[in-house]
N, C-alpha and C positions, 0 to 999 in steps of 0.2 A: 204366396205372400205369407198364409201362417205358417207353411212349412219353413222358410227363411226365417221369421219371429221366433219359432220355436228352435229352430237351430242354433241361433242367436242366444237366447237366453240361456238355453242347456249350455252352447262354450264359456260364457260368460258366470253360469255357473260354477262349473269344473273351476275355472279361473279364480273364483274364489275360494271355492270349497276345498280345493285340495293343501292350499297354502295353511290353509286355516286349519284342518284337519294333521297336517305334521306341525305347523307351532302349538296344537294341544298337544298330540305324543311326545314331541321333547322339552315341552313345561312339565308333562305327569314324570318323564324320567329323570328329567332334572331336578325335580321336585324332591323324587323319591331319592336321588344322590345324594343332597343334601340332607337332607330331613328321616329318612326312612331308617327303619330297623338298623340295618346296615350301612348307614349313610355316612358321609366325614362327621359331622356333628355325634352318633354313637362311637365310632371311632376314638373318636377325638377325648371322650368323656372314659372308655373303655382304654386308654393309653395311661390317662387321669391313675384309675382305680390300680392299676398295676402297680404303676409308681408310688402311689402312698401303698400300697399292701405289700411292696418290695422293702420301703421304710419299715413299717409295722415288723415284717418275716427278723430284719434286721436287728429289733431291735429285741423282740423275742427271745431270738437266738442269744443275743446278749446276755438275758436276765436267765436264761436257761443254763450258761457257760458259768454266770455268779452262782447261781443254786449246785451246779453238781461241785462245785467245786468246794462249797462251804456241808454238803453231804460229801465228799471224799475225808474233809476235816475229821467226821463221825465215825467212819469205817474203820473196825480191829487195828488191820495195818497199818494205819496211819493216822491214830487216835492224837485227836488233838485237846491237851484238856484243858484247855481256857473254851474252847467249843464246847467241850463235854459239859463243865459247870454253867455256861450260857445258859445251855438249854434246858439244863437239868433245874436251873432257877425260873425258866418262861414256862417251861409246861407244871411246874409245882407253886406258882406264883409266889416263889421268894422275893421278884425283883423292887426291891425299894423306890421307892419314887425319886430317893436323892443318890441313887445307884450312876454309877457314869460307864457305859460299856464305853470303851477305845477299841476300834478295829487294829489289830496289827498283821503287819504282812507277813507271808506265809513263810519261813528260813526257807524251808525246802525248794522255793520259787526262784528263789537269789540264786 
């Protein structure tokens, strides 16, 4: 009779123990999908930061393409002298206060 009891309880145990023991292992893994280092949510935020720093690379480049092009203006070869007196007035601070610089486009670019 306690052998039947105890056999009883131990299947009835297993019966719950094991169900319960894998819905904790695929809570911890699904857990860690979601949520973990590695998970959709880092993903997700790591997709994020590409995209604005693909903007950023973007626009960089941009302001990098205006600067060598306004230093090519400077160069022997292809002295440009409304560039040349520009700068030649910002680094010696002639620039007036009622001075009006107008940008004009490059001939050579037409």
């Amino acid at each position: 009779m306690v052998r039947v009891l105890r056999q009883e309880i131990t299947r009835k145990t297993h019966q719950i123990f094991v169900p319960l023991m894998w819905a904790a292992v695929m809570s911890y893994f699904g857990y860690h999908f979601v949520q973990g280092d590695r998970g959709l949510l880092a993903w997700w935020n790591l997709r994020h930061e590409i995209e604005a720093t693909d903007i950023e690379v973007t626009a960089v480049t941009a302001e990098k393409q205006a600067l060598e092009h306004r230093v090519s203006l400077l160069r022997p070869a292809s002295l440009d002298r409304d560039m040349l007196e520009e700068r030649a007035r910002m680094m010696l601070g002639a620039v007036g206060a009622d001075d009006l610089i107008v940008p004009m486009a490059d001939p050579s670019a037409q």
